[in-house]
N, CA, C and O atoms as a Tripos MOL2 file, in Angstrom:
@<TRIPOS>MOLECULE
protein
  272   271    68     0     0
PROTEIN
NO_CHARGES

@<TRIPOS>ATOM
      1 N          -1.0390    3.2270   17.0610 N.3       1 UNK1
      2 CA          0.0200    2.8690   16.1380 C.3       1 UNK1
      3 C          -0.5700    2.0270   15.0350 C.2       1 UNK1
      4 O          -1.3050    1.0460   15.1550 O.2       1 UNK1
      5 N          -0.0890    2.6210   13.8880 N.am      2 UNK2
      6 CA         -0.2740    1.6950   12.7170 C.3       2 UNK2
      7 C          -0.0610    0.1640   12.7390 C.2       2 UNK2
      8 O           0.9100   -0.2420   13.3760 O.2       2 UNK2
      9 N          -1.0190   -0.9100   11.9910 N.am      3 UNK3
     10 CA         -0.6440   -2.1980   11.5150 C.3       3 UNK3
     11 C           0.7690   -1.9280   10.5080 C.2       3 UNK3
     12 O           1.6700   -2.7230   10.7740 O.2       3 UNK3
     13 N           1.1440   -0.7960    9.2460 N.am      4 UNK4
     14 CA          1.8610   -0.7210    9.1400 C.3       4 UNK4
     15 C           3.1290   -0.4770    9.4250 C.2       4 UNK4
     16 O           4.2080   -0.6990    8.8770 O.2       4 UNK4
     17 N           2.6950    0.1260   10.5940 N.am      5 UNK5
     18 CA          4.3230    0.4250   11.4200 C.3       5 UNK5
     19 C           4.8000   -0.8040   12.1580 C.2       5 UNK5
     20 O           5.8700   -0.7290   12.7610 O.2       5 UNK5
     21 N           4.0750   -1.9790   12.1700 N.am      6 UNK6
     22 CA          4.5240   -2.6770   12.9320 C.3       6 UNK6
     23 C           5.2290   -4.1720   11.9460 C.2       6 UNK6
     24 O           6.1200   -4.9860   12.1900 O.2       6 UNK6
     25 N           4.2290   -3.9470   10.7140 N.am      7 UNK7
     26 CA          4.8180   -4.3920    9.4610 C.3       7 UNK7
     27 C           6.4370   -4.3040    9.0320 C.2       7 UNK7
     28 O           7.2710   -5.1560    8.7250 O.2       7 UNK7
     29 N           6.4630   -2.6650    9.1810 N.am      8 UNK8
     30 CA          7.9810   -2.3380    8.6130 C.3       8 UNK8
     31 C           8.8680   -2.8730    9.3480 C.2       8 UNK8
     32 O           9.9210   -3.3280    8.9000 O.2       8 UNK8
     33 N           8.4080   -2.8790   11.0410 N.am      9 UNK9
     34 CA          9.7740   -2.8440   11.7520 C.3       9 UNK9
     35 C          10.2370   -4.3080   11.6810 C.2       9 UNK9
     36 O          11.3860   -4.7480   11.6630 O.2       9 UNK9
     37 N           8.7600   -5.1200   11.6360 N.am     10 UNK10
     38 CA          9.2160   -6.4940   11.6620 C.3      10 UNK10
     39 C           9.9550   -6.6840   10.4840 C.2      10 UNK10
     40 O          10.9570   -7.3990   10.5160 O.2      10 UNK10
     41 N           9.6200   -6.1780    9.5260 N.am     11 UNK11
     42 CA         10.5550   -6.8560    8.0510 C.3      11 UNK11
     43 C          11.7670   -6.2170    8.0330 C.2      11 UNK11
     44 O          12.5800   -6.5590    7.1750 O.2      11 UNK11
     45 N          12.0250   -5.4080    8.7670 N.am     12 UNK12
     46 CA         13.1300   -4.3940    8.8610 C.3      12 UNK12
     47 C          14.3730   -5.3820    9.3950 C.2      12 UNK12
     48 O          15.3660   -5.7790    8.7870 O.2      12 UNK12
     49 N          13.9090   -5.6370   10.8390 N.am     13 UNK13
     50 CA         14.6520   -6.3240   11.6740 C.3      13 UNK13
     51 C          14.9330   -7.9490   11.2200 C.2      13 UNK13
     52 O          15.9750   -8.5070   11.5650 O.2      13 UNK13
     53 N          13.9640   -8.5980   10.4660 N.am     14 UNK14
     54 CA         13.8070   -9.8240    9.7280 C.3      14 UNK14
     55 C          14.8420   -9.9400    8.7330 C.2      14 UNK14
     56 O          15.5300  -10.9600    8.6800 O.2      14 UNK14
     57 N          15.0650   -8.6430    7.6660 N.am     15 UNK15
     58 CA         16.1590   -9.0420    6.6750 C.3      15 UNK15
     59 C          17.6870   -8.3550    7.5790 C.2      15 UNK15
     60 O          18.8370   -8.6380    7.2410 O.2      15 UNK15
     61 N          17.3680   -7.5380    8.6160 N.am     16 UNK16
     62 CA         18.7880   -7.4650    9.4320 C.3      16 UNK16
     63 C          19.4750   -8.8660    9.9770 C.2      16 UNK16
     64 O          20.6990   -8.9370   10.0810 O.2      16 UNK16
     65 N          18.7580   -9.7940   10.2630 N.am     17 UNK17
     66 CA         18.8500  -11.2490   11.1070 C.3      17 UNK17
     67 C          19.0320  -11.9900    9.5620 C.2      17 UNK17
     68 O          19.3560  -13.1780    9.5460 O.2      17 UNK17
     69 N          18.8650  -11.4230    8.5540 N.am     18 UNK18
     70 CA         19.3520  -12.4870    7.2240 C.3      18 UNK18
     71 C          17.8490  -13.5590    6.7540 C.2      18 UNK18
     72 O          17.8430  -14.4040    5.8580 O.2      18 UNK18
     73 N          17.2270  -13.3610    7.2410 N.am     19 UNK19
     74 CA         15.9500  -14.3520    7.3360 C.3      19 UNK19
     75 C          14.9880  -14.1660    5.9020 C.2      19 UNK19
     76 O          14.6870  -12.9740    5.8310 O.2      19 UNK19
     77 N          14.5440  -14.7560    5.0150 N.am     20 UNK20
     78 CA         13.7330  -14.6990    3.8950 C.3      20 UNK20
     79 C          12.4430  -14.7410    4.6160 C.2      20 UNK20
     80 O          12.4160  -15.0840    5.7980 O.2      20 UNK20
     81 N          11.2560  -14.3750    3.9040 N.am     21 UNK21
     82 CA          9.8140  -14.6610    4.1250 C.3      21 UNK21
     83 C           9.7450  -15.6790    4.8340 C.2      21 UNK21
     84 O           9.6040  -15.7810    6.0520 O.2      21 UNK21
     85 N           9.9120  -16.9390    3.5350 N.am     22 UNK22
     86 CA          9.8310  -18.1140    3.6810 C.3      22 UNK22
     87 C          10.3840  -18.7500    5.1290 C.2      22 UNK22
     88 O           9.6740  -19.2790    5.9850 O.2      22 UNK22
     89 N          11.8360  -18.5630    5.1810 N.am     23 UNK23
     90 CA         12.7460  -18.6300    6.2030 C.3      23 UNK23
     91 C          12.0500  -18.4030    7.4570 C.2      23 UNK23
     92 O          12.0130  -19.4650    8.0780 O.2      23 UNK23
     93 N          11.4720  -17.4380    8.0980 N.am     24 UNK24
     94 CA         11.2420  -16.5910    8.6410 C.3      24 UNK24
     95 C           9.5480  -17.1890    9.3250 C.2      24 UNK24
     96 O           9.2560  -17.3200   10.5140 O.2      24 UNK24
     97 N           8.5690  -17.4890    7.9750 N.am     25 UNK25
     98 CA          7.2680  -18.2540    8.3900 C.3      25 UNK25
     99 C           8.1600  -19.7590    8.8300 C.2      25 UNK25
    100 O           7.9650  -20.2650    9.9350 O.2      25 UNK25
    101 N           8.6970  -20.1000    8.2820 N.am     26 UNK26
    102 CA          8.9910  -21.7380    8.6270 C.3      26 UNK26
    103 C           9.2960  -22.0130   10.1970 C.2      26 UNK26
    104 O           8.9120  -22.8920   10.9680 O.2      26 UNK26
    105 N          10.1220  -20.9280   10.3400 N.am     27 UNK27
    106 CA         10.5000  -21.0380   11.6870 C.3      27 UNK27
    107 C           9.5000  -20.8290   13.0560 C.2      27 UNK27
    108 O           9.4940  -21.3890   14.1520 O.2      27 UNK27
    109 N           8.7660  -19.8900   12.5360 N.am     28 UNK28
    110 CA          7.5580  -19.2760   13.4430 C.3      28 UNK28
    111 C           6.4620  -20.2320   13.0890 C.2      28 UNK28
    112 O           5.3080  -20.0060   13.4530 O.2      28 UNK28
    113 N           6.7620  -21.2320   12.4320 N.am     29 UNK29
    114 CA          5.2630  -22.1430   12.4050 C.3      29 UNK29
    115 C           4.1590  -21.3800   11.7980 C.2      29 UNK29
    116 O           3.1690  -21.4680   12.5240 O.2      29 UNK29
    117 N           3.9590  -20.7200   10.8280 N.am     30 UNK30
    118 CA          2.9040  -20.0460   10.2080 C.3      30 UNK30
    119 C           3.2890  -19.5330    8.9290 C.2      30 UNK30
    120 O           4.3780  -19.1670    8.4850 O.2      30 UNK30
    121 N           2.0760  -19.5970    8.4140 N.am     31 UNK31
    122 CA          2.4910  -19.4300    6.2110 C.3      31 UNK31
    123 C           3.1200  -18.4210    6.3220 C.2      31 UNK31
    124 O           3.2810  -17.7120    7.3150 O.2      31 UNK31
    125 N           3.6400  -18.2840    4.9310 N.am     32 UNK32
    126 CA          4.0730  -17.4130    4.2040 C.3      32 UNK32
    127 C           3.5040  -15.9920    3.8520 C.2      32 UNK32
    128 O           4.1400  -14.9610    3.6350 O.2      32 UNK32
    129 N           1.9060  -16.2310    3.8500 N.am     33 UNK33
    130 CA          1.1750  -15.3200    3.6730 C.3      33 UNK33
    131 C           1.1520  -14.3310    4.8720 C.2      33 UNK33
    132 O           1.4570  -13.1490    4.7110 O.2      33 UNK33
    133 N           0.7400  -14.8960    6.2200 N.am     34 UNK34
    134 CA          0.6250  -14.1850    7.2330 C.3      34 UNK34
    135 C           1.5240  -13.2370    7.2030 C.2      34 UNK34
    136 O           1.2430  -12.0490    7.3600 O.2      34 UNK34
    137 N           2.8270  -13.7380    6.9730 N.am     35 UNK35
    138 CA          4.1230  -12.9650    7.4310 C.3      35 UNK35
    139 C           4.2880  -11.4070    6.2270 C.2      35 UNK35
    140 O           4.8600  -10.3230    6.3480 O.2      35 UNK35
    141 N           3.4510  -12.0510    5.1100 N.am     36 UNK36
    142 CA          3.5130  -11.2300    4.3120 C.3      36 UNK36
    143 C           2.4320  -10.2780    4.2710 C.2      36 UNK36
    144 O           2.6480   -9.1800    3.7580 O.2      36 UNK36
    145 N           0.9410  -10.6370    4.8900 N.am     37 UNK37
    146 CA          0.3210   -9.6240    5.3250 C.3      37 UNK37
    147 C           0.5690   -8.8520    6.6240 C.2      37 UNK37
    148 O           0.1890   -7.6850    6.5270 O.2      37 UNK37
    149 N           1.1170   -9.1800    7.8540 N.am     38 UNK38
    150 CA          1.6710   -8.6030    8.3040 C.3      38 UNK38
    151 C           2.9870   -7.5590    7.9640 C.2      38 UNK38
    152 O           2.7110   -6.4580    8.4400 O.2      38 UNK38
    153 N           3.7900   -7.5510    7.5640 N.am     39 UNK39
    154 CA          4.7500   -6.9400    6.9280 C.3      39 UNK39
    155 C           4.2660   -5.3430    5.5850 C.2      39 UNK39
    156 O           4.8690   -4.3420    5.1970 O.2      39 UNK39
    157 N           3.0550   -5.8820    5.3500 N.am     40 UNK40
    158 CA          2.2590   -5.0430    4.3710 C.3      40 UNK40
    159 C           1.4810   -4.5240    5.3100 C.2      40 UNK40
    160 O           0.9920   -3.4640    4.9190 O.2      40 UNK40
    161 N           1.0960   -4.8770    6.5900 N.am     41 UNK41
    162 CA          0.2960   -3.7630    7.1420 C.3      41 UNK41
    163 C          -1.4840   -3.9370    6.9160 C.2      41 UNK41
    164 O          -2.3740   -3.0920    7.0160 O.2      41 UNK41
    165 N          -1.5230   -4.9920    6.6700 N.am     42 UNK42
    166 CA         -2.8300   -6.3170    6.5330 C.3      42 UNK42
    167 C          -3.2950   -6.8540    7.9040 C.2      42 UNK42
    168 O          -4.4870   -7.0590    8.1370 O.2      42 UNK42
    169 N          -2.6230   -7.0040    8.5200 N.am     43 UNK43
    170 CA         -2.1900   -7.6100    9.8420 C.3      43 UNK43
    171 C          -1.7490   -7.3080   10.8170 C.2      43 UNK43
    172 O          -0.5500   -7.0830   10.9780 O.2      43 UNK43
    173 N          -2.9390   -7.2070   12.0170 N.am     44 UNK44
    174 CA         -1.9340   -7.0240   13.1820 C.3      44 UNK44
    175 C          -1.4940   -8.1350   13.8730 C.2      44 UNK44
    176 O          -2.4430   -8.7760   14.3240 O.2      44 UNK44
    177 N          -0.3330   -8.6390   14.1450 N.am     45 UNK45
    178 CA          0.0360   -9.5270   14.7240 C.3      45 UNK45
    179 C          -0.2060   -9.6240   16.1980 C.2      45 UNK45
    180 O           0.1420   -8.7310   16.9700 O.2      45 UNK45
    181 N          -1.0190  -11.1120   16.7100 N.am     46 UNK46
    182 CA         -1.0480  -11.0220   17.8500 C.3      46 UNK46
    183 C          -0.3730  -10.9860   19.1650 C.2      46 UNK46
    184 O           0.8500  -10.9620   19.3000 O.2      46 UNK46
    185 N          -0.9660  -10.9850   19.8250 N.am     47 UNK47
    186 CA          0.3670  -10.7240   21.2720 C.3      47 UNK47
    187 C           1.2480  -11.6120   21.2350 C.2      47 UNK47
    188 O           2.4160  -11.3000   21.4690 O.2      47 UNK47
    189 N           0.7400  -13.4970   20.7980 N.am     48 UNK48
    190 CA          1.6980  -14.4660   20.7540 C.3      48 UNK48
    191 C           2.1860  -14.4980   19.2690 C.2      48 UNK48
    192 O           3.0530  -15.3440   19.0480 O.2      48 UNK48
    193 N           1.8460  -13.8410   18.3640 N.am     49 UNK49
    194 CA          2.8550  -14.0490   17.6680 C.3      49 UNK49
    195 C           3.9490  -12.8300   17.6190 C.2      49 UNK49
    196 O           4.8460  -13.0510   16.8060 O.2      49 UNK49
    197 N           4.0520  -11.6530   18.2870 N.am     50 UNK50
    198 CA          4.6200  -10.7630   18.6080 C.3      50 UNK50
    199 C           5.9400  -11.2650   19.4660 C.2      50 UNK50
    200 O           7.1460  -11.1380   19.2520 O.2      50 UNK50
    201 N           5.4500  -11.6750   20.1640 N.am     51 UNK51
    202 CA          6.6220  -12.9230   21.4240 C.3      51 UNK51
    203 C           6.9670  -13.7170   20.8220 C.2      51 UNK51
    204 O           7.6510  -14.4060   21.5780 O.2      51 UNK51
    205 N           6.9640  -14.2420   19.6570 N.am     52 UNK52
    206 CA          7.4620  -15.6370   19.1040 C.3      52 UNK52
    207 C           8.0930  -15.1820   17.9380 C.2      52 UNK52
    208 O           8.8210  -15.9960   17.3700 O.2      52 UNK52
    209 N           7.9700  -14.0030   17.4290 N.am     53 UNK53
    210 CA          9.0370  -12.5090   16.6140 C.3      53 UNK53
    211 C          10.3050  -12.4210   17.3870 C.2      53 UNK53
    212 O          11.3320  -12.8860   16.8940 O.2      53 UNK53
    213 N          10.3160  -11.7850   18.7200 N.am     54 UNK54
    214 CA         10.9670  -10.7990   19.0800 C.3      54 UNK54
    215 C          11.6950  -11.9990   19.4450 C.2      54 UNK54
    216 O          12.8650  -11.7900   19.1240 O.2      54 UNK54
    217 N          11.5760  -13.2270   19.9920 N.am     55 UNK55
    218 CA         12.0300  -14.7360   20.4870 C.3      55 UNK55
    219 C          13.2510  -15.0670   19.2890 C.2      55 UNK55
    220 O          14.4500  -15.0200   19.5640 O.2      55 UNK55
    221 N          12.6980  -15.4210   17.8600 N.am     56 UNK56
    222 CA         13.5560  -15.2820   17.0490 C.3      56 UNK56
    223 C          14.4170  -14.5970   16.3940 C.2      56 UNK56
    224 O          15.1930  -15.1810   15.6380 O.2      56 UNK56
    225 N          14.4520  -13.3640   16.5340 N.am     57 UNK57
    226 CA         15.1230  -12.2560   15.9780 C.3      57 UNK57
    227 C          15.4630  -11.8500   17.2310 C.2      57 UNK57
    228 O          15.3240  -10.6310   17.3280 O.2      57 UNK57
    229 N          15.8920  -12.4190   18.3340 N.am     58 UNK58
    230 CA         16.6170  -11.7220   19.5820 C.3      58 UNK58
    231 C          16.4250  -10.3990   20.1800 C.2      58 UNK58
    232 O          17.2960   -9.9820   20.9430 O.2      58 UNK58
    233 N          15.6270   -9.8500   19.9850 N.am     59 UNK59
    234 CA         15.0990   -8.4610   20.4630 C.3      59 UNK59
    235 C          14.2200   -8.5810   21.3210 C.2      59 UNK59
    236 O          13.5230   -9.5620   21.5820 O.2      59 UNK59
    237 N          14.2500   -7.2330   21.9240 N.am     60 UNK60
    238 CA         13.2700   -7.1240   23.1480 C.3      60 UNK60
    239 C          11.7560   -6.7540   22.4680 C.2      60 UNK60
    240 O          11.7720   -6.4640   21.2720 O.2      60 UNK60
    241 N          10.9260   -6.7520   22.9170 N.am     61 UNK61
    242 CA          9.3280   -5.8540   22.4560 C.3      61 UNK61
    243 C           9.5200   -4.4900   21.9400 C.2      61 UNK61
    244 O           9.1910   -3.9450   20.8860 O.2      61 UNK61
    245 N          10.2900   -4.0120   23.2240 N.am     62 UNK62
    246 CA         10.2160   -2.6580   23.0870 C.3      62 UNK62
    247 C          11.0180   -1.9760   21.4940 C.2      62 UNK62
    248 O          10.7160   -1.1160   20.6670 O.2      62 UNK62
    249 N          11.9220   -2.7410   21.6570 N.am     63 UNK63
    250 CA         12.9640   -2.5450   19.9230 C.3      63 UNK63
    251 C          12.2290   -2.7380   18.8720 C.2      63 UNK63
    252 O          12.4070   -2.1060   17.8310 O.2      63 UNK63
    253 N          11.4620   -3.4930   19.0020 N.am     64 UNK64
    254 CA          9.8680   -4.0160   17.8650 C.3      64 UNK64
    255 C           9.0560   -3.2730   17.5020 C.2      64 UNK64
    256 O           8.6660   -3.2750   16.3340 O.2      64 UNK64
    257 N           8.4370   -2.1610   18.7400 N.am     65 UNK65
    258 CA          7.6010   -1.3810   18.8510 C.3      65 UNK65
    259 C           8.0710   -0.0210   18.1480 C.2      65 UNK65
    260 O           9.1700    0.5310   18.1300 O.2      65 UNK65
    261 N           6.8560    0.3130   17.5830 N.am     66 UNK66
    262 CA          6.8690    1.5620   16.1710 C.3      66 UNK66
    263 C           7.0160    2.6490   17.7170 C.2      66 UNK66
    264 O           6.4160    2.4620   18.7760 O.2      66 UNK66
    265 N           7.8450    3.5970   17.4510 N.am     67 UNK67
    266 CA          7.6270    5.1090   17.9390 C.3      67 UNK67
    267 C           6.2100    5.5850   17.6330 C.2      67 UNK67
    268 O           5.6020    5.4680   16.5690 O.2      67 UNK67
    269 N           5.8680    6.0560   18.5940 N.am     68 UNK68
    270 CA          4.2400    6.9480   18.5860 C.3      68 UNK68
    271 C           4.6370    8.2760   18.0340 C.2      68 UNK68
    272 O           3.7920    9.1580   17.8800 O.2      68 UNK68
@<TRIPOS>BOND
     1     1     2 1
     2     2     3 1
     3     3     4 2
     4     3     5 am
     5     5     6 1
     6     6     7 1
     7     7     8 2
     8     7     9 am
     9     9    10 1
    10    10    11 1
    11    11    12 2
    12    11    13 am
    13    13    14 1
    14    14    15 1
    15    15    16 2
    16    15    17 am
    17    17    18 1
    18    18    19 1
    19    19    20 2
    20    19    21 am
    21    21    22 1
    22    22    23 1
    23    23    24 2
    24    23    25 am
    25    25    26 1
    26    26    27 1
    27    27    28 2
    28    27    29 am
    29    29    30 1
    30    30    31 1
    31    31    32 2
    32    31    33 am
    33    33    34 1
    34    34    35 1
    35    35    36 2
    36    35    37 am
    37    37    38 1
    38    38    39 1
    39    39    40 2
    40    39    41 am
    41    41    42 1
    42    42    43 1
    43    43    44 2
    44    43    45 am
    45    45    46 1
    46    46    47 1
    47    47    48 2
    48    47    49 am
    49    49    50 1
    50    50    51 1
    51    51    52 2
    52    51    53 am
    53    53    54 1
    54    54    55 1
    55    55    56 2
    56    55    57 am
    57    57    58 1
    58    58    59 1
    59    59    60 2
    60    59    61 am
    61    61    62 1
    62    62    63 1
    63    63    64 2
    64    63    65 am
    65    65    66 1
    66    66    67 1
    67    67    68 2
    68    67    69 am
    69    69    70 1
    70    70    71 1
    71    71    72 2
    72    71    73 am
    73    73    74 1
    74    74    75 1
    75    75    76 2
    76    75    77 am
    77    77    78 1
    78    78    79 1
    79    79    80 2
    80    79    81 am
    81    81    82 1
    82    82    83 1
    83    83    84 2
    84    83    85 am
    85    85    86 1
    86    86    87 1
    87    87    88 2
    88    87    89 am
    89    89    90 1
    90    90    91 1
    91    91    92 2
    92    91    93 am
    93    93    94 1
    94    94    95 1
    95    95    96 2
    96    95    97 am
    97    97    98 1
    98    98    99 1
    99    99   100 2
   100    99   101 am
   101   101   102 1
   102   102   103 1
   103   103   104 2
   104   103   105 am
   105   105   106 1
   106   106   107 1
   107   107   108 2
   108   107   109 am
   109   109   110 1
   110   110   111 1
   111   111   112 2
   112   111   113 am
   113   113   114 1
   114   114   115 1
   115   115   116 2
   116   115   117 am
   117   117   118 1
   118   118   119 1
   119   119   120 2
   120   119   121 am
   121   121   122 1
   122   122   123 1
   123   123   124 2
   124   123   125 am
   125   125   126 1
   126   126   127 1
   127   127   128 2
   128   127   129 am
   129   129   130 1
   130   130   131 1
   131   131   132 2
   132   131   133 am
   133   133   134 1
   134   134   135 1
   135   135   136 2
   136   135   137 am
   137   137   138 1
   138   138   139 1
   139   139   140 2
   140   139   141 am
   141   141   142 1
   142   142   143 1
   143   143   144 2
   144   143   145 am
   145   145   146 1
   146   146   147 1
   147   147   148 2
   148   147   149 am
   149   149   150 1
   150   150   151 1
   151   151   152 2
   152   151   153 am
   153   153   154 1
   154   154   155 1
   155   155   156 2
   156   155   157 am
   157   157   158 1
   158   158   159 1
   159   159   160 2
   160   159   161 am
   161   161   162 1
   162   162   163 1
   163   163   164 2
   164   163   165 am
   165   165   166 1
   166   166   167 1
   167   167   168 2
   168   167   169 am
   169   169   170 1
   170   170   171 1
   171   171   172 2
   172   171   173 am
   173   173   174 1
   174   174   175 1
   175   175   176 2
   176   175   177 am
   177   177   178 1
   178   178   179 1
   179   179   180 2
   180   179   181 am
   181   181   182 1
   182   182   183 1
   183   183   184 2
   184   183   185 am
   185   185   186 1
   186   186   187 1
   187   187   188 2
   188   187   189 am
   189   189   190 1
   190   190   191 1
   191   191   192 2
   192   191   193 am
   193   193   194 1
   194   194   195 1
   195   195   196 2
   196   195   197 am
   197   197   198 1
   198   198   199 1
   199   199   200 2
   200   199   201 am
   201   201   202 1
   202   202   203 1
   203   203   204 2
   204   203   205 am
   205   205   206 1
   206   206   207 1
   207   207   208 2
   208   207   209 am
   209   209   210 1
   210   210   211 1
   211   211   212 2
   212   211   213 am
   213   213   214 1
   214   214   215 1
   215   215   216 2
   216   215   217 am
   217   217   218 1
   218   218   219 1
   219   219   220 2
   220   219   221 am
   221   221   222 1
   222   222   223 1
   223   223   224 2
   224   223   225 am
   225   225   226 1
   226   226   227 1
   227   227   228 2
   228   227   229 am
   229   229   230 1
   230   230   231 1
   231   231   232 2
   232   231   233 am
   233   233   234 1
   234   234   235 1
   235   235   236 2
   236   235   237 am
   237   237   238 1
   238   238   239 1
   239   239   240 2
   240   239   241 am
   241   241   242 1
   242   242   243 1
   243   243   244 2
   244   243   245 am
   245   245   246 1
   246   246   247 1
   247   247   248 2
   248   247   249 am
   249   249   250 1
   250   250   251 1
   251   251   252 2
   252   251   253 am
   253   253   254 1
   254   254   255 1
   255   255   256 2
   256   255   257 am
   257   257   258 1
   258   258   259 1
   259   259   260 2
   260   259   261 am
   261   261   262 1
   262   262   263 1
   263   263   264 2
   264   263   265 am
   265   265   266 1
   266   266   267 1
   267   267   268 2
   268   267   269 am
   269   269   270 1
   270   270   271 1
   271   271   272 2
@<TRIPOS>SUBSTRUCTURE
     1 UNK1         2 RESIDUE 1 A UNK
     2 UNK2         6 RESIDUE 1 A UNK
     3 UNK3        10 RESIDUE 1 A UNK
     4 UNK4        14 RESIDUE 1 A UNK
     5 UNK5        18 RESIDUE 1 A UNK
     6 UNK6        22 RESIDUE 1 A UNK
     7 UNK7        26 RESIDUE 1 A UNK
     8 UNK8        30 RESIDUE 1 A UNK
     9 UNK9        34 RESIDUE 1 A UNK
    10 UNK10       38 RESIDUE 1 A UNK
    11 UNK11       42 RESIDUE 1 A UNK
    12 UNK12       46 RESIDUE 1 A UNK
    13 UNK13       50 RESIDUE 1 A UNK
    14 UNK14       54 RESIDUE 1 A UNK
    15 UNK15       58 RESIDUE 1 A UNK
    16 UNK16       62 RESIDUE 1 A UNK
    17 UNK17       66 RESIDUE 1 A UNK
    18 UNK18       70 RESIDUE 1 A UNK
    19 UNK19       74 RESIDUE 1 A UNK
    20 UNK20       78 RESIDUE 1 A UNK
    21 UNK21       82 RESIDUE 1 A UNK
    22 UNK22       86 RESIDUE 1 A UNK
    23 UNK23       90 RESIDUE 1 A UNK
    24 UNK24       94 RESIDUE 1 A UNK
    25 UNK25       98 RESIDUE 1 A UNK
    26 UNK26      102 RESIDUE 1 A UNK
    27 UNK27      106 RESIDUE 1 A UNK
    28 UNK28      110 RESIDUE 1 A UNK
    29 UNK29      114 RESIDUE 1 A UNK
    30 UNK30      118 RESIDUE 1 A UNK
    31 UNK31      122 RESIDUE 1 A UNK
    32 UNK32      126 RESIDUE 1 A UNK
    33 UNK33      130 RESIDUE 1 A UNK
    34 UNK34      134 RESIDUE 1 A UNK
    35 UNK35      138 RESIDUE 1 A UNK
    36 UNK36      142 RESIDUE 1 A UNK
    37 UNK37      146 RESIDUE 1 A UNK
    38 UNK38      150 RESIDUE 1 A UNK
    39 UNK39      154 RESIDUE 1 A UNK
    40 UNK40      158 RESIDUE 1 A UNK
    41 UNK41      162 RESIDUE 1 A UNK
    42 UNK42      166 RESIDUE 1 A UNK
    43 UNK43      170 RESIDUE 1 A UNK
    44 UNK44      174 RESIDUE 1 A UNK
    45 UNK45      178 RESIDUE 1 A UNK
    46 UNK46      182 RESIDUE 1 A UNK
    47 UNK47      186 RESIDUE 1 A UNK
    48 UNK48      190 RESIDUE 1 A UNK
    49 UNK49      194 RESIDUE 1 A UNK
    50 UNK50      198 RESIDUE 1 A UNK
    51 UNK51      202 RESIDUE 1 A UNK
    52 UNK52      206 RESIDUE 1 A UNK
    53 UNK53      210 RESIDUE 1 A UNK
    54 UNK54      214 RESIDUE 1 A UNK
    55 UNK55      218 RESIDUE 1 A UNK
    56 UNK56      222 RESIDUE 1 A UNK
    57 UNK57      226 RESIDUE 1 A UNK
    58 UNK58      230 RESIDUE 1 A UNK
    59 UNK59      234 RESIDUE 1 A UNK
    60 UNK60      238 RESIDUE 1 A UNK
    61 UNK61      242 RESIDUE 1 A UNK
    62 UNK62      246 RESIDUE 1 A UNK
    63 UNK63      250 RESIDUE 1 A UNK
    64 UNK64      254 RESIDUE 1 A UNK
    65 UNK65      258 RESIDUE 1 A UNK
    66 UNK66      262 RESIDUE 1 A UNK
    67 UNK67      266 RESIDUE 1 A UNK
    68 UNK68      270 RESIDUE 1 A UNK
């Protein structure tokens, strides 16, 4: 699976929950940038920051996870 597919879903589900970039790094304890290279597909996000996603935006992993 793509870094980008995992980009989209997060920003997908991020502006569904109402959350800005900004909003969104503040809460997760990490810049602005990360969130934005992740989201662009720059970035694969690690396992703990994957869990500390799905933690704030109330979803399971699996809802997170790009279709193969």
């Amino acid at each position: 699976m793509g870094t980008n597919d995992w980009g989209r879903r997060i920003k997908a589900y991020r502006k569904l929950k109402g959350y800005t970039q900004v909003q969104f790094a503040r809460k997760l304890g990490i810049s602005v940038s990360v969130i934005g290279e992740v989201e662009r597909g720059n970035r694969i996000p690690s396992s703990s920051l994957l869990l500390q996603i799905t933690d704030l935006l109330n979803i399971s992993l699996e809802e997170l996870t790009p279709d193969n």
